[in-house]
PDB file of N, CA, C and O in Angstrom:
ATOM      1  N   UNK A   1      -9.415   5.091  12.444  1.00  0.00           N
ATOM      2  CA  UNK A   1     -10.329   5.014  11.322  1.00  0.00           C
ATOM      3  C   UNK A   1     -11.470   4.067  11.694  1.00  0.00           C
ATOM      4  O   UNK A   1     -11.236   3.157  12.490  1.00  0.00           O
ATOM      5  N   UNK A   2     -12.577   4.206  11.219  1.00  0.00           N
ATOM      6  CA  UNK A   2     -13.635   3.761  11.523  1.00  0.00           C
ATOM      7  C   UNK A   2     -14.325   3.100  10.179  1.00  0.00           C
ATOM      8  O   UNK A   2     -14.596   3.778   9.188  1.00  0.00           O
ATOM      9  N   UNK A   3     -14.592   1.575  10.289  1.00  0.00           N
ATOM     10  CA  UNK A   3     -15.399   1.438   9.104  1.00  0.00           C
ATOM     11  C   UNK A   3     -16.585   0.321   9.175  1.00  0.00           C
ATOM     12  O   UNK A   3     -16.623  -0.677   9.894  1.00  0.00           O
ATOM     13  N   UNK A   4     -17.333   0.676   8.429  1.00  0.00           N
ATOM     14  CA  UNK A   4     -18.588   0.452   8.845  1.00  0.00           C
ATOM     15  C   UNK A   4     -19.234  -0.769   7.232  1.00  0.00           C
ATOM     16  O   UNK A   4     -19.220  -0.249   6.116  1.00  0.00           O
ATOM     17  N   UNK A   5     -19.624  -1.979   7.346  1.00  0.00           N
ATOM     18  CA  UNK A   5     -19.372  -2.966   6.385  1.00  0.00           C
ATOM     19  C   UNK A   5     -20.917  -2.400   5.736  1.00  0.00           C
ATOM     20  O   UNK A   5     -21.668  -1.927   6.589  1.00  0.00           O
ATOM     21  N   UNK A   6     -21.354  -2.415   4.520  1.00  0.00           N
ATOM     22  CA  UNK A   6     -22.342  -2.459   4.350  1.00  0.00           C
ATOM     23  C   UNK A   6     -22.813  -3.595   3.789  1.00  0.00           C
ATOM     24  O   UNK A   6     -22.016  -4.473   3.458  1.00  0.00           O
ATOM     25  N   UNK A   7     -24.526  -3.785   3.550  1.00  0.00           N
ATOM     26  CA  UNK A   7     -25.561  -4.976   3.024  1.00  0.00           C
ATOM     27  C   UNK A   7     -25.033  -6.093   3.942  1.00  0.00           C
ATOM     28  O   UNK A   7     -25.120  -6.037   5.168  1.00  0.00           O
ATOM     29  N   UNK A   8     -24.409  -7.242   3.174  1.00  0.00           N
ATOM     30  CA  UNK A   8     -24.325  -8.251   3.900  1.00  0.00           C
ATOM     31  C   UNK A   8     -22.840  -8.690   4.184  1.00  0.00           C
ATOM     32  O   UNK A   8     -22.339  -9.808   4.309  1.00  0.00           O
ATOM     33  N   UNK A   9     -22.373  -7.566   4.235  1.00  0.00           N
ATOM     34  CA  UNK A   9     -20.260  -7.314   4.797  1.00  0.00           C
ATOM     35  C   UNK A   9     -20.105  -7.773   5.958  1.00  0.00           C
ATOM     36  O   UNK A   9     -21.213  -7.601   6.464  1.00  0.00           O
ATOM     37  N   UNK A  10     -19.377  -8.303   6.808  1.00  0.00           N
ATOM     38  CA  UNK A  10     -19.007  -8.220   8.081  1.00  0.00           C
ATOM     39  C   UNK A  10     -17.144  -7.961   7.886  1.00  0.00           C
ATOM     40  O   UNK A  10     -16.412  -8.424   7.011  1.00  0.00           O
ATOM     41  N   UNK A  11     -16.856  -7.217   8.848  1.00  0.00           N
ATOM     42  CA  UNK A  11     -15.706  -6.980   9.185  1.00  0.00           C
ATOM     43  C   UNK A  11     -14.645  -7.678   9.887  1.00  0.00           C
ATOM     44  O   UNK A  11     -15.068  -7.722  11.042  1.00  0.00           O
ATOM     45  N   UNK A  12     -13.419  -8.296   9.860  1.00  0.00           N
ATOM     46  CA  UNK A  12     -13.294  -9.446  10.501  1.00  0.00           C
ATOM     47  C   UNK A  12     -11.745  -9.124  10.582  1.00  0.00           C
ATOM     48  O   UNK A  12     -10.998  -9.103   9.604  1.00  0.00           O
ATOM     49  N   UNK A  13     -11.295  -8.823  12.169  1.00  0.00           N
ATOM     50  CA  UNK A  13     -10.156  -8.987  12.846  1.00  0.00           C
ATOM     51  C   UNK A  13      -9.205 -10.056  12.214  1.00  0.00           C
ATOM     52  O   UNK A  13      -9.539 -11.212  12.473  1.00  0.00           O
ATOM     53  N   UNK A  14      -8.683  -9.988  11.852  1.00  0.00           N
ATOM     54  CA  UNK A  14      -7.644 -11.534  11.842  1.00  0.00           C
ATOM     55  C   UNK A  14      -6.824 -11.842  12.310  1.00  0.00           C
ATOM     56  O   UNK A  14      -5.718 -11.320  12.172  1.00  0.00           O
ATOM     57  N   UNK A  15      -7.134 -12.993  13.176  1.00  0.00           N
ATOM     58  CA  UNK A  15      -5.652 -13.259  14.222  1.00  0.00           C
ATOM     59  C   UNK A  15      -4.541 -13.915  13.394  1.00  0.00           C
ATOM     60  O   UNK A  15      -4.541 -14.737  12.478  1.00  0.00           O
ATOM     61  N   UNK A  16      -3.418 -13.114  14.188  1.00  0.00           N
ATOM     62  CA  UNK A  16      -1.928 -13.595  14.225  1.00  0.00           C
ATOM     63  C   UNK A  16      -1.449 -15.258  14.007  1.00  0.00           C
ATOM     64  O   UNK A  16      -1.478 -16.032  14.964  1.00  0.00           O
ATOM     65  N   UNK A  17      -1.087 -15.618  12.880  1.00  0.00           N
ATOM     66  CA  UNK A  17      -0.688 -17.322  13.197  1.00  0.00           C
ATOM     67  C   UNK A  17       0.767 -17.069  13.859  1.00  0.00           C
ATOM     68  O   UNK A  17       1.346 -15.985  13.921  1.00  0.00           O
ATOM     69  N   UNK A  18       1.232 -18.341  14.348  1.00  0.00           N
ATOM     70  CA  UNK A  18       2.305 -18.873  15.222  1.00  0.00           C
ATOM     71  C   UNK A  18       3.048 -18.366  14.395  1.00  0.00           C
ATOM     72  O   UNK A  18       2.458 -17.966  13.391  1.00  0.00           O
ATOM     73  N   UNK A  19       4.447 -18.175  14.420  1.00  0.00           N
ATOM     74  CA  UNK A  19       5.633 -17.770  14.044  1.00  0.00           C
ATOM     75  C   UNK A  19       6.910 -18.554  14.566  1.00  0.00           C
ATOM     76  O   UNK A  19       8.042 -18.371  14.118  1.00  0.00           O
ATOM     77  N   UNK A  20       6.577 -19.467  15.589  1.00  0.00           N
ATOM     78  CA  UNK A  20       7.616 -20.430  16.242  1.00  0.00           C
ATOM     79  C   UNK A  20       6.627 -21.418  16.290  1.00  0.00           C
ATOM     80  O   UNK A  20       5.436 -21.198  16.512  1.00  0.00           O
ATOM     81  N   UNK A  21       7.356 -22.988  15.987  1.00  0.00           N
ATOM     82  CA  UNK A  21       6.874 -24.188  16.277  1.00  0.00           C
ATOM     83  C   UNK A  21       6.999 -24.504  17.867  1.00  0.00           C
ATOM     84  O   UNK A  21       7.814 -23.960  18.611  1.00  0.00           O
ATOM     85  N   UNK A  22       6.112 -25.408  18.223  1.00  0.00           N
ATOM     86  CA  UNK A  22       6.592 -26.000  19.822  1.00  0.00           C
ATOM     87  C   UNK A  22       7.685 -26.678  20.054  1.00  0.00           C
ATOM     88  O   UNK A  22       7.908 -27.258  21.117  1.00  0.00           O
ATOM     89  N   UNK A  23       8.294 -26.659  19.272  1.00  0.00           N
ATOM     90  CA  UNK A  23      10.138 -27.383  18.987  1.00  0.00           C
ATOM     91  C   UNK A  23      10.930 -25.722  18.952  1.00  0.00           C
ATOM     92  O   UNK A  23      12.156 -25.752  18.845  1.00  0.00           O
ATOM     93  N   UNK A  24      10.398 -24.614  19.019  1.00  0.00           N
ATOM     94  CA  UNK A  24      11.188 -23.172  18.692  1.00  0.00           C
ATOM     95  C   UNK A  24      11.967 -23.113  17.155  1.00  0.00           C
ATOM     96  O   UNK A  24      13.026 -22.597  16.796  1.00  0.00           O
ATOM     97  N   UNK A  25      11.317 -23.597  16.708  1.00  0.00           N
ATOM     98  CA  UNK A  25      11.673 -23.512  14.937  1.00  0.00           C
ATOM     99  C   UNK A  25      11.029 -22.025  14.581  1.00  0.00           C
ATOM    100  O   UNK A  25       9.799 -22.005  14.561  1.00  0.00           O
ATOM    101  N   UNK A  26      11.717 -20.774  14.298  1.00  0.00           N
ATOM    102  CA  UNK A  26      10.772 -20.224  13.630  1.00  0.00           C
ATOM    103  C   UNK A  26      10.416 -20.258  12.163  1.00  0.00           C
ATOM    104  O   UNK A  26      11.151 -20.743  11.303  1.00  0.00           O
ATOM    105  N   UNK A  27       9.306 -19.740  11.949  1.00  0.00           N
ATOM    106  CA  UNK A  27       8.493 -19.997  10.479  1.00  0.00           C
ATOM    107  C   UNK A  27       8.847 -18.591  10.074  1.00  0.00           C
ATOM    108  O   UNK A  27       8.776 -17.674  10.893  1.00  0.00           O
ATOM    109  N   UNK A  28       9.258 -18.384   8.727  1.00  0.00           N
ATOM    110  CA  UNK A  28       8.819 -17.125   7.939  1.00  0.00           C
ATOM    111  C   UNK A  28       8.190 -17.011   7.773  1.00  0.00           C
ATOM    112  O   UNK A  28       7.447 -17.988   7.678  1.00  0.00           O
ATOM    113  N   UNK A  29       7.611 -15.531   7.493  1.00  0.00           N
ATOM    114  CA  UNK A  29       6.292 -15.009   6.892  1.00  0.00           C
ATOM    115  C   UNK A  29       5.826 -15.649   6.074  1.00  0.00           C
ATOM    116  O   UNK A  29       4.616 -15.837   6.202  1.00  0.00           O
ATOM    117  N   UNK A  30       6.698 -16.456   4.538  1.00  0.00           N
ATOM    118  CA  UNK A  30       6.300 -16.570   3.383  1.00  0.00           C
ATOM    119  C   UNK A  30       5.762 -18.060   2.907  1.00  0.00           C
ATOM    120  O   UNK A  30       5.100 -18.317   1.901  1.00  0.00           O
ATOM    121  N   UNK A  31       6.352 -19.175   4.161  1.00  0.00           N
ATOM    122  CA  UNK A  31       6.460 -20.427   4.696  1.00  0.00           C
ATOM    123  C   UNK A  31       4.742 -20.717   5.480  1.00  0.00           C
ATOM    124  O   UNK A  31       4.186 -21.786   5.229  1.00  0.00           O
ATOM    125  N   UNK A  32       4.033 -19.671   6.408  1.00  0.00           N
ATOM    126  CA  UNK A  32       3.310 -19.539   6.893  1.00  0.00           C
ATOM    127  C   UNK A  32       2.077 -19.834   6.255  1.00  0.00           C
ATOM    128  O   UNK A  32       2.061 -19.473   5.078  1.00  0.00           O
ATOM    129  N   UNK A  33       0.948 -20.423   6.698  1.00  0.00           N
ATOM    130  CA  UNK A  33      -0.878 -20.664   6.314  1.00  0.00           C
ATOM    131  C   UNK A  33      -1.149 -19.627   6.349  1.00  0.00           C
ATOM    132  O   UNK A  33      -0.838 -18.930   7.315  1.00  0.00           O
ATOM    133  N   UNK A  34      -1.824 -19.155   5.305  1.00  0.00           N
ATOM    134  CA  UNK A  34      -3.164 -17.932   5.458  1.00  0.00           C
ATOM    135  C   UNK A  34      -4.090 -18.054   6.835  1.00  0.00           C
ATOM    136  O   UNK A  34      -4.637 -19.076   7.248  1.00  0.00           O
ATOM    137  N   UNK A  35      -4.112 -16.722   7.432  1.00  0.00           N
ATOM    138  CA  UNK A  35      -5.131 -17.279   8.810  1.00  0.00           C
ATOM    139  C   UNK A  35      -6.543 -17.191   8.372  1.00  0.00           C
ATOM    140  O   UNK A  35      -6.958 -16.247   7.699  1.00  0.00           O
ATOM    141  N   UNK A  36      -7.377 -18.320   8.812  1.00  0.00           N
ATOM    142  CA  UNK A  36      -8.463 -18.427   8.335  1.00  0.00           C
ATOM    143  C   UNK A  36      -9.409 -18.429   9.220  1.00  0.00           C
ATOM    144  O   UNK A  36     -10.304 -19.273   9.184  1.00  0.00           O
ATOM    145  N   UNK A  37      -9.324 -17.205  10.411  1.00  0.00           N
ATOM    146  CA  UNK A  37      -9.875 -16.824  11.589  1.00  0.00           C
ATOM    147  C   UNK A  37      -9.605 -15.748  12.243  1.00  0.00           C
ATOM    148  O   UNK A  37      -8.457 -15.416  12.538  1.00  0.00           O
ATOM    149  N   UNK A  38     -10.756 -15.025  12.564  1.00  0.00           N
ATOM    150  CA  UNK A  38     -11.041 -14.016  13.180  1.00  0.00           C
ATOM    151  C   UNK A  38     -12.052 -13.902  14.319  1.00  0.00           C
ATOM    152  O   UNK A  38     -12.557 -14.808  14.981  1.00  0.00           O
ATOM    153  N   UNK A  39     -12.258 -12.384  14.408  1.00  0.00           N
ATOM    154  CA  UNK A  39     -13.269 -12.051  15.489  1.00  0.00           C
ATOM    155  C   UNK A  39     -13.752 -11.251  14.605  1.00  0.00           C
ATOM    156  O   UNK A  39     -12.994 -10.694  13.810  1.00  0.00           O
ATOM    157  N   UNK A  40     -15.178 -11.035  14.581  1.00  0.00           N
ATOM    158  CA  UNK A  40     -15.847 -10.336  13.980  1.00  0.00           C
ATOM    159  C   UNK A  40     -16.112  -8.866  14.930  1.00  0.00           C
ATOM    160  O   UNK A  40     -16.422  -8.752  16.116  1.00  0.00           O
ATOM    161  N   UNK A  41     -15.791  -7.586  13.635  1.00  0.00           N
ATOM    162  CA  UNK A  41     -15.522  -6.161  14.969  1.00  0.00           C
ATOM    163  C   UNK A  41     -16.788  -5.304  14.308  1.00  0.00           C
ATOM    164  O   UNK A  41     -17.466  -4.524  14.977  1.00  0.00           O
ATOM    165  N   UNK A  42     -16.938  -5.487  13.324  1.00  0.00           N
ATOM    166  CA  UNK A  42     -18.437  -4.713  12.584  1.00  0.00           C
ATOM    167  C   UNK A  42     -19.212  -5.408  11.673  1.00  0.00           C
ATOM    168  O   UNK A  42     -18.656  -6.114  10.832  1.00  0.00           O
ATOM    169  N   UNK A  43     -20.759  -5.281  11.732  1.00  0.00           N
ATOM    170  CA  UNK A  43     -21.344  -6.168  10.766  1.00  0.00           C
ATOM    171  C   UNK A  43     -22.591  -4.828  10.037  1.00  0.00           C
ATOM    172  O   UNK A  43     -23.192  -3.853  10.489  1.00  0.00           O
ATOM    173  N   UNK A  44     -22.450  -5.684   8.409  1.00  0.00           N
ATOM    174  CA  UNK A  44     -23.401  -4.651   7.748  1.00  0.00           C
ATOM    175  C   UNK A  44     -25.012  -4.563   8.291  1.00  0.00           C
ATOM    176  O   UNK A  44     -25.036  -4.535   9.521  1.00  0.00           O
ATOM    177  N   UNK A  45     -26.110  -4.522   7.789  1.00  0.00           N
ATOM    178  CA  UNK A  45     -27.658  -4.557   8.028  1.00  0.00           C
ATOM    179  C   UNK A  45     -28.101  -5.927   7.513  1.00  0.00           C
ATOM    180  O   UNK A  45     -28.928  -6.599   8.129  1.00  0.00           O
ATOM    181  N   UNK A  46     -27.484  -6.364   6.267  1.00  0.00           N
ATOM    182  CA  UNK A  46     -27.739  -7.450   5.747  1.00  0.00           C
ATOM    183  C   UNK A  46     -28.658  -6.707   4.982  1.00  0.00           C
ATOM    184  O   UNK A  46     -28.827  -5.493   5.092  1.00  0.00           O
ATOM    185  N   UNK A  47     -29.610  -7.916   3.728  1.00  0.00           N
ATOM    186  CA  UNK A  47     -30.116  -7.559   2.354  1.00  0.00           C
ATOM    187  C   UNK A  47     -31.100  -8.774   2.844  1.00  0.00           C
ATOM    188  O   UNK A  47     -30.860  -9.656   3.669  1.00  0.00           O
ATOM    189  N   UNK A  48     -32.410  -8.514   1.992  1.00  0.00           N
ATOM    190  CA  UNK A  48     -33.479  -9.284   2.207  1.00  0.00           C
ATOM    191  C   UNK A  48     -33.260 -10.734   1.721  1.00  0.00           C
ATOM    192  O   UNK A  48     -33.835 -11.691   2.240  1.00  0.00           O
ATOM    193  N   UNK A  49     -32.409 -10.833   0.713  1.00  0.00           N
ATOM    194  CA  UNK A  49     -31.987 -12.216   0.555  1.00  0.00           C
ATOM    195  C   UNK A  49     -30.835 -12.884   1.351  1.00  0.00           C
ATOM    196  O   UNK A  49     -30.369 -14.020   1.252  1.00  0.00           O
ATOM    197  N   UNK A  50     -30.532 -11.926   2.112  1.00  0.00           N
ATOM    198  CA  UNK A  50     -29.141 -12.499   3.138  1.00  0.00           C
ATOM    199  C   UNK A  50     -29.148 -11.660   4.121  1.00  0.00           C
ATOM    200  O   UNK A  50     -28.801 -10.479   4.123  1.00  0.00           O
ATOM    201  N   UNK A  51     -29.615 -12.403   5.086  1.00  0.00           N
ATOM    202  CA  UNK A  51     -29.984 -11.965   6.648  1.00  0.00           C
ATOM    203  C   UNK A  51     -28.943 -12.573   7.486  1.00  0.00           C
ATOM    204  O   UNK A  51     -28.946 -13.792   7.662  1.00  0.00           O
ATOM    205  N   UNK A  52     -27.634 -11.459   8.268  1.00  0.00           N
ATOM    206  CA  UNK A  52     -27.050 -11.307   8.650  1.00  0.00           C
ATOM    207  C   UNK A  52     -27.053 -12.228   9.852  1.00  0.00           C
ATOM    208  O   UNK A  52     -28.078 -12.090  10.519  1.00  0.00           O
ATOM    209  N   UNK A  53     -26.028 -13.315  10.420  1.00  0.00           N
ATOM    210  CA  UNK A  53     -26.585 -14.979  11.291  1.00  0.00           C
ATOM    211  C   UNK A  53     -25.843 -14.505  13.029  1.00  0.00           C
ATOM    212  O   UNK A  53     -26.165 -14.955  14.129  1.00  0.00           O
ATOM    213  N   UNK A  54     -24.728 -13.400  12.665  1.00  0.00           N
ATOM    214  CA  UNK A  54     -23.386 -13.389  13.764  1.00  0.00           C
ATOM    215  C   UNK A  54     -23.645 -12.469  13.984  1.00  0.00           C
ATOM    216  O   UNK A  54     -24.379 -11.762  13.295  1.00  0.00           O
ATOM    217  N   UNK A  55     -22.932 -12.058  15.413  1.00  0.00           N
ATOM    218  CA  UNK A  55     -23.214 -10.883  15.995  1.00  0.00           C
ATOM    219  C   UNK A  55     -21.140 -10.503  16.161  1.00  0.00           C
ATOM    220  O   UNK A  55     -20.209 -11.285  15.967  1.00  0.00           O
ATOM    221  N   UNK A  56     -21.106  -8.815  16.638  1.00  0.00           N
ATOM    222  CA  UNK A  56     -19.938  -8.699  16.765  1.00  0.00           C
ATOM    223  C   UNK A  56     -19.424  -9.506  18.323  1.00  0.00           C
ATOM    224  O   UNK A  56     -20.155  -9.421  19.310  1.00  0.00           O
ATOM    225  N   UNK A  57     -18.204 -10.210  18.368  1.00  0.00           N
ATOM    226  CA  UNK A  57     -17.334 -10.360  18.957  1.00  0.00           C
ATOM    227  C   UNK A  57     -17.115 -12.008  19.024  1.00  0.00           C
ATOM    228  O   UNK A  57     -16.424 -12.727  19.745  1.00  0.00           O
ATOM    229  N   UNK A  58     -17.916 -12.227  18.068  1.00  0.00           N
ATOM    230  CA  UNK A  58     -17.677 -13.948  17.777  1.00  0.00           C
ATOM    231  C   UNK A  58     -16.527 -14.476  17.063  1.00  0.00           C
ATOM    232  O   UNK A  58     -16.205 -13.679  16.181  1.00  0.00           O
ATOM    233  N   UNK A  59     -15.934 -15.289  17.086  1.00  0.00           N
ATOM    234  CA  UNK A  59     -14.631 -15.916  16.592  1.00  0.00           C
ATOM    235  C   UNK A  59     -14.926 -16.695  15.617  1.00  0.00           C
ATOM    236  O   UNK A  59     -15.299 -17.812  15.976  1.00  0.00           O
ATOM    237  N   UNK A  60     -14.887 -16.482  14.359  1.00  0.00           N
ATOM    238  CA  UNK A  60     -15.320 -17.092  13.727  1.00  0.00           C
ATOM    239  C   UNK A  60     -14.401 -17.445  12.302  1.00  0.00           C
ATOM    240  O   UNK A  60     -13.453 -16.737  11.963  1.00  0.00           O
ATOM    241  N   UNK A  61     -14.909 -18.822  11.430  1.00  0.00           N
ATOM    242  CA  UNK A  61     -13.583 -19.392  10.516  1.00  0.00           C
ATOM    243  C   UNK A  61     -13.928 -18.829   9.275  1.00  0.00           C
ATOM    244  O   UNK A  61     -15.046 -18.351   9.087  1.00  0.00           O
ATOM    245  N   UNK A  62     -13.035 -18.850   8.398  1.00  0.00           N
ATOM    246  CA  UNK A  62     -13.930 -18.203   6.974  1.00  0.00           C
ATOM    247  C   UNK A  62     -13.172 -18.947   5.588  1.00  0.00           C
ATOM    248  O   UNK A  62     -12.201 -19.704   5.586  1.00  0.00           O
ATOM    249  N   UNK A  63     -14.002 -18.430   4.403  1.00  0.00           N
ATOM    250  CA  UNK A  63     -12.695 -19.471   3.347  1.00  0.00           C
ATOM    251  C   UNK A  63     -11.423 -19.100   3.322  1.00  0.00           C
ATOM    252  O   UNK A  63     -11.149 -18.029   3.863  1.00  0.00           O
ATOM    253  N   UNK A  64     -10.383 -19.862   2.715  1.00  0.00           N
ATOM    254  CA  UNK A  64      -9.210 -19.545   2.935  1.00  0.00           C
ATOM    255  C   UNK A  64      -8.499 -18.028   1.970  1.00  0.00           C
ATOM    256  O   UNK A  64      -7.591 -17.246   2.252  1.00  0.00           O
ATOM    257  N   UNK A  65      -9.465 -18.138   0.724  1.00  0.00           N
ATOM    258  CA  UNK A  65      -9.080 -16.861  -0.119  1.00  0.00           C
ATOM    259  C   UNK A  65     -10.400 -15.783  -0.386  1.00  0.00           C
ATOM    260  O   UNK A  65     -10.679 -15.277  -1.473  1.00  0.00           O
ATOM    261  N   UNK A  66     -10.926 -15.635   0.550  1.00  0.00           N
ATOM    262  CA  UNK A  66     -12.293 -14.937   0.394  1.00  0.00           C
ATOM    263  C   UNK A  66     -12.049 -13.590   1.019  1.00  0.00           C
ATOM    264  O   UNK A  66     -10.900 -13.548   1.459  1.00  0.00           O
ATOM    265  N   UNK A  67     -12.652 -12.585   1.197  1.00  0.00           N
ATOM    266  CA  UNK A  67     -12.503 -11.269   1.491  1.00  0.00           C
ATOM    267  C   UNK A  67     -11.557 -10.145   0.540  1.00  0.00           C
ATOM    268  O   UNK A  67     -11.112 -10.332  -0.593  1.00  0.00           O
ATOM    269  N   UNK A  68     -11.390  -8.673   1.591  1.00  0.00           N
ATOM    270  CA  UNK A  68     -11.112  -7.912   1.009  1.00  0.00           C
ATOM    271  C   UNK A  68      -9.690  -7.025   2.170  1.00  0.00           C
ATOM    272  O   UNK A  68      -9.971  -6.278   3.107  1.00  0.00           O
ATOM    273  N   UNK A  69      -8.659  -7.291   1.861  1.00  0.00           N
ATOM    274  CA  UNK A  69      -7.506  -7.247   3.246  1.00  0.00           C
ATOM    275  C   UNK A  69      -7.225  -5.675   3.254  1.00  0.00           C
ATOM    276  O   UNK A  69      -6.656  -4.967   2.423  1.00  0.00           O
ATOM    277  N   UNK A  70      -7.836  -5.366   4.512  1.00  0.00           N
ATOM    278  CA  UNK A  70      -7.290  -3.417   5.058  1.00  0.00           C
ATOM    279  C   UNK A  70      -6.893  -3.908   6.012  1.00  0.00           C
ATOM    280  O   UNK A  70      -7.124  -5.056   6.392  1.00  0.00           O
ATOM    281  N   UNK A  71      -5.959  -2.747   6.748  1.00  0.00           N
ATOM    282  CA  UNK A  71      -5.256  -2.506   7.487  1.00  0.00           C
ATOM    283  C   UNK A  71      -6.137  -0.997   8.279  1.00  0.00           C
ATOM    284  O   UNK A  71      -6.393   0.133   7.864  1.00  0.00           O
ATOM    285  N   UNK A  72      -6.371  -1.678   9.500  1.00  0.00           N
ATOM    286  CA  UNK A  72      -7.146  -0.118  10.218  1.00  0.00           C
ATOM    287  C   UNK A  72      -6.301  -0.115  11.470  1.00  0.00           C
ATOM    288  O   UNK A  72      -6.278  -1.084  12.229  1.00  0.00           O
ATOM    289  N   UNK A  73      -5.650   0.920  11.663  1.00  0.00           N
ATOM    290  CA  UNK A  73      -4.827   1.653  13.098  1.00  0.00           C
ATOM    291  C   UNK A  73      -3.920   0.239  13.126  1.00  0.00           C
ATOM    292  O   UNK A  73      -3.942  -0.307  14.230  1.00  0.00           O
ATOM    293  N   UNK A  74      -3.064  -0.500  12.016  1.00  0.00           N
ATOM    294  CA  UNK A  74      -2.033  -1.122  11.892  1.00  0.00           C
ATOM    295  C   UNK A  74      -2.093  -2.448  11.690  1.00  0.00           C
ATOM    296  O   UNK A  74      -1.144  -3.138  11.317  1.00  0.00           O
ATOM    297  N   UNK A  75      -3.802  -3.040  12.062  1.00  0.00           N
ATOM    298  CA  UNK A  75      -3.562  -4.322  12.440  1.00  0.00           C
ATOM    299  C   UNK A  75      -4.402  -4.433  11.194  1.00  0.00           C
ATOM    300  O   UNK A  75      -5.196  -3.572  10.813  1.00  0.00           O
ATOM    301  N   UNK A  76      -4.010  -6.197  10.278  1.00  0.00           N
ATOM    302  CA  UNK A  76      -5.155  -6.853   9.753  1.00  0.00           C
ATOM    303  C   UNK A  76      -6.962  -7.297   9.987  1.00  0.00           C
ATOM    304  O   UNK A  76      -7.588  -7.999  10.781  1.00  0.00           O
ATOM    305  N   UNK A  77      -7.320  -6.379   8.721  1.00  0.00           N
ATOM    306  CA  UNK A  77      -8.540  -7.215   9.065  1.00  0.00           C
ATOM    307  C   UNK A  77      -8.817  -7.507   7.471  1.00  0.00           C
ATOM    308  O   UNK A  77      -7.981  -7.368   6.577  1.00  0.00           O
ATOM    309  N   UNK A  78     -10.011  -7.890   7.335  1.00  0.00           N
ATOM    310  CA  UNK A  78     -10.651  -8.656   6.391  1.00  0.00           C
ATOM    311  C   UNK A  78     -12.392  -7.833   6.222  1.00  0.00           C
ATOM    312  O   UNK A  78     -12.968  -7.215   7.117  1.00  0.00           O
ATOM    313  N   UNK A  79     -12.773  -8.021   5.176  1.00  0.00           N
ATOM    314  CA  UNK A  79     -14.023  -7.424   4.931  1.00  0.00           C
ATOM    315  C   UNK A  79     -14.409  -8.723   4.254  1.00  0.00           C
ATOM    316  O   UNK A  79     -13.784  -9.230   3.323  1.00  0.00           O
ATOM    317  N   UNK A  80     -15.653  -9.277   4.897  1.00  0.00           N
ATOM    318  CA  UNK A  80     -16.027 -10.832   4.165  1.00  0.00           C
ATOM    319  C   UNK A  80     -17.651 -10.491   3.814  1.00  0.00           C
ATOM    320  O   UNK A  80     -18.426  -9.846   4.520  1.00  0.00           O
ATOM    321  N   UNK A  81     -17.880 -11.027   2.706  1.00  0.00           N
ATOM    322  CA  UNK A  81     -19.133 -11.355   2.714  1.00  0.00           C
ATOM    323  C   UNK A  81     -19.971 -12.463   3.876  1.00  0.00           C
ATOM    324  O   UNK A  81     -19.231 -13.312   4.375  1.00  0.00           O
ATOM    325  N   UNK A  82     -20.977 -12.478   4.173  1.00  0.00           N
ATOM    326  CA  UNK A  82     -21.743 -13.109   4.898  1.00  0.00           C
ATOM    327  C   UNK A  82     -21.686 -14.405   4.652  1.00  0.00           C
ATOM    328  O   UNK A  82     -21.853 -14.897   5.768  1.00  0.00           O
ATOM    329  N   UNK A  83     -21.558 -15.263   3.904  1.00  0.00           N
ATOM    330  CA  UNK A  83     -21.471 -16.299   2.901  1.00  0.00           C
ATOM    331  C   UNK A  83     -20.028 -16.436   3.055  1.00  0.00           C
ATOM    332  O   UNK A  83     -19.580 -17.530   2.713  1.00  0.00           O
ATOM    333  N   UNK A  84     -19.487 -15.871   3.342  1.00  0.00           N
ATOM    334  CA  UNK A  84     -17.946 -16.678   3.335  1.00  0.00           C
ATOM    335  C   UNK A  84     -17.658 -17.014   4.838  1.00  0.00           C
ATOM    336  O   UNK A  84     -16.732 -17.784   5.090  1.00  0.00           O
ATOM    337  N   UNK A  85     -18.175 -16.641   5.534  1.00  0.00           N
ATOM    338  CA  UNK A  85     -18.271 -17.445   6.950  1.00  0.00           C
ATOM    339  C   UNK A  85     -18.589 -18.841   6.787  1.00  0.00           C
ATOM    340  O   UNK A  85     -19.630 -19.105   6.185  1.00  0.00           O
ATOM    341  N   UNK A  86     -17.787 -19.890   7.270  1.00  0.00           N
ATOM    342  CA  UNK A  86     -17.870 -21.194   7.441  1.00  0.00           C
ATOM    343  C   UNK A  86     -18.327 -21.596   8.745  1.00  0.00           C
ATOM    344  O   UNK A  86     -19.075 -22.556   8.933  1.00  0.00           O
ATOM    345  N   UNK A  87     -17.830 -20.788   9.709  1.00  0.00           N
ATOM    346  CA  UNK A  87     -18.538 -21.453  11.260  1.00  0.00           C
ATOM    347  C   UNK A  87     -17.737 -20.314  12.736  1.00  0.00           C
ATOM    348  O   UNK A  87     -16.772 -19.584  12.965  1.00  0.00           O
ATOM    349  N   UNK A  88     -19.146 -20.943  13.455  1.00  0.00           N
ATOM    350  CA  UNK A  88     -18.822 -19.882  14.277  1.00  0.00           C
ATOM    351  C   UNK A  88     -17.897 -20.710  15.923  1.00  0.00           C
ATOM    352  O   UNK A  88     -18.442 -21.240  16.891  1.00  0.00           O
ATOM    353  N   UNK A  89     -16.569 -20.530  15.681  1.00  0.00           N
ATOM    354  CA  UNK A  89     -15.751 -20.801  17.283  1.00  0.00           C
ATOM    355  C   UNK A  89     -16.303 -20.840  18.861  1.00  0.00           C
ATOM    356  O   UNK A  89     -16.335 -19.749  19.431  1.00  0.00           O
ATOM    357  N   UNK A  90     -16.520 -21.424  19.232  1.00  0.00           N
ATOM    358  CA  UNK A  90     -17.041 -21.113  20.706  1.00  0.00           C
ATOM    359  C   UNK A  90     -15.368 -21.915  21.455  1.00  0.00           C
ATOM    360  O   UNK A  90     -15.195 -21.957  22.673  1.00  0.00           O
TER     361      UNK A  90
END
């Protein structure tokens, strides 16, 4: 499936958090942080009042309850507004 964010959407991979501590404790699912990071895999055109800052394949942090959660070919992603980007990972 293919999807394509529009105005000022970006599309956003979300990586996997840890599931074992560095002690081999594992964590449950339900015990676990919201991940509040991705890679960005599609971005909309942006809107004249919000001009689009990231490009795709940047790693980037976002708020902790912001977006819109699909599932494309199995894996999590996120549909964020432009504005809910907090910063970009290098």
């Amino acid at each position: 499936m293919k999807v394509q964010p529009l105005a000022d959407r970006v599309l956003v991979k979300q990586e996997k958090s840890e599931a074992k501590t560095a002690g081999g404790i594992i964590i449950p699912d339900t015990a676990q942080e919201k991940t509040q990071t991705g890679v960005v895999v599609a971005i909309g055109p942006g809107t004249e009042k919000e001009k689009i800052t990231i490009s795709v394949g940047q790693k980037v942090m976002y708020d902790k309850y912001s977006g819109t959660q699909i599932k494309i070919d199995g894996e999590d992603h996120l549909i964020l507004k432009n504005h809910d980007i907090v910063a970009v990972i290098e």
